[in-house]
Structures are given as structure tokens and as C-alpha cells.
Residue, then its C-alpha position, 0 to 999 in steps of 0.5 A: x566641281x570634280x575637276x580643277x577649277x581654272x582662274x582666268x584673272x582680267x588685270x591691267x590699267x584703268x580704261x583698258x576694257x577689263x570688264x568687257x572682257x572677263x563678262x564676254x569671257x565668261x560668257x563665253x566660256x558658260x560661267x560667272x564673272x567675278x565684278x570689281x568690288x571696288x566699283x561699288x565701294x568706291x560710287x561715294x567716295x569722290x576719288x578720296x581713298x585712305x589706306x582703310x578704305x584699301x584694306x575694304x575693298x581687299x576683304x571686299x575682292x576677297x569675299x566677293x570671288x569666294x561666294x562666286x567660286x560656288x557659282x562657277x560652271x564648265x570648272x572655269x572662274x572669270x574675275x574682273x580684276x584681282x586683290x593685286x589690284x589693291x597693292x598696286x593702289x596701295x603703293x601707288x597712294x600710300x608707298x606701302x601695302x598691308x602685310x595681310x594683302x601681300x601675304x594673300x597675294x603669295x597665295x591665291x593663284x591663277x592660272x592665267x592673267x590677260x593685261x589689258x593693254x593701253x592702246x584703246x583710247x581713255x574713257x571719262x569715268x568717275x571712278x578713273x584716276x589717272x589718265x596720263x598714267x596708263x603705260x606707267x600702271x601697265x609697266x607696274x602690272x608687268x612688273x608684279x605678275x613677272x615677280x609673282x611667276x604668273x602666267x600671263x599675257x597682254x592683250x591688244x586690239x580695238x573693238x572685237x579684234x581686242x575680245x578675238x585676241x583675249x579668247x586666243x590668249x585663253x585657248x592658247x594658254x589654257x588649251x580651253x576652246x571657244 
């Protein structure tokens, strides 16, 4: 890659159409999708989570948008979700984040968030864990990028008007075309 490469990060509560975004957006854009890792950690473990479990699934983020770095094309990088995702969880279950997550979140940057708004109705999911909690997780992530000084934008609509605003969001903010 002889350009910058581009991170759009895909963020926001549970339920939201995260993935469905970052794969259409990757698609979209000709490059890989980095997936949740914690969807893979987290099949087995019946909604019991420790503290540990956490600090795995942040080391499992972190390798798992390394090795997709490699793979990306057009100098774009899509990542369904990122390790904010782990001190938010953290904070949430266990009132505190290790050190080491906080302090790679200083430094891992992208260029561009899209929050996933909670106006698309809840969908049951094993792995879902909080239903009556959406807008407080998105006021959380709101609050976490505004602190970091990230470059973001929330993205609404139902059915394809959600994936049109997310492109628009992309084009706008980036100045990349669809």
C-alpha cells in the first residue's frame, strides 16, 4: 500500500446493523472487513463474562484487525467494531478497564467512526445482553469518541435508506466515492 491507509471503524450498541454495514461497506469500497472477534469468543460462554474473558477478546480484536491490515485493498480498512468496545463492556460489568486497553486505545486511530443508531427495532441473539439499555450505550459511545476527539458520525434509517446514509457518511467525511 503506497497511500495512507484509511480505518472506517463501524461502532455503537447491540442491535444496531454493525456488521451489516462494515461487510456492505467493505464491499462497497473493494476491501476487507475486520469481524467482531468477540462473536467467536463469546458462542460458548452463556453471557458470563470475567474481567479476563475481556482482556481476550481485546488481544483477540487486536490480532485479528492486524492480520486483516495485510488484506486490505484501494488503502481502505473496514473494522466491525473496535477494542473501544472492550472498555465500554468493561466499564459497564466490572466499573473499571485494564490499563493496557485504555492506553492502546490512545493510540490506535481511525479516521472515521459511523454509530450505529438505535432507531432499528431489537433482534433476540444469544450474544445480545442488553435490550433496555441501547440509548444509555449509545449516549456512552457518543461520550467516548467525543473525549478521544474522533471523527464521527451517527448513522440512522431503516433497511437500505440505513446503508445510503452510512455510505454518505463515508463520502462526506472521508471524500471516498461509491
Amino acid at each position: 500500500m503506497s497511500e495512507y491507509l484509511k480505518k472506517i471503524a463501524v461502532v455503537g450498541p447491540e442491535s444496531t446493523g454493525k456488521s451489516t454495514m462494515a461487510q456492505h461497506l467493505a464491499a462497497q469500497l473493494g476491501t476487507v472487513c475486520v469481524p467482531e472477534y468477540a462473536r467467536y469468543y463469546c458462542a460458548n460462554l452463556n453471557n458470563v463474562y470475567t474481567l479476563q474473558d475481556e482482556v481476550n477478546m481485546y488481544y483477540g480484536q487486536l490480532a485479528l484487525e492486524e492480520a486483516l491490515i495485510t488484506k486490505a485493498q484501494n488503502n481502505i480498512l473496514v473494522c466491525d467494531t473496535t477494542i473501544m468496545t472492550i472498555k465500554i463492556w468493561c466499564d459497564h460489568l466490572f466499573g473499571a478497564t485494564p490499563s493496557e486497553v485504555t492506553e492502546e486505545i490512545a493510540r490506535r486511530q481511525y479516521d472515521l467512526y459511523l454509530v450505529m443508531d438505535i432507531d432499528l427495532p431489537w433482534e433476540d441473539d444469544p450474544l445480545r445482553d442488553f435490550p433496555e439499555q441501547r440509548d444509555h450505550f449509545l449516549e456512552v459511545w457518543v461520550q467516548e469518541l467525543e473525549t478521544l476527539g474522533a471523527n464521527y458520525s451517527v448513522v440512522s434509517g431503516l433497511g437500505p435508506d440505513r446503508l445510503t446514509n452510512g455510505e454518505r457518511a463515508v463520502e462526506r467525511l472521508l471524500g471516498l466515492r461509491f
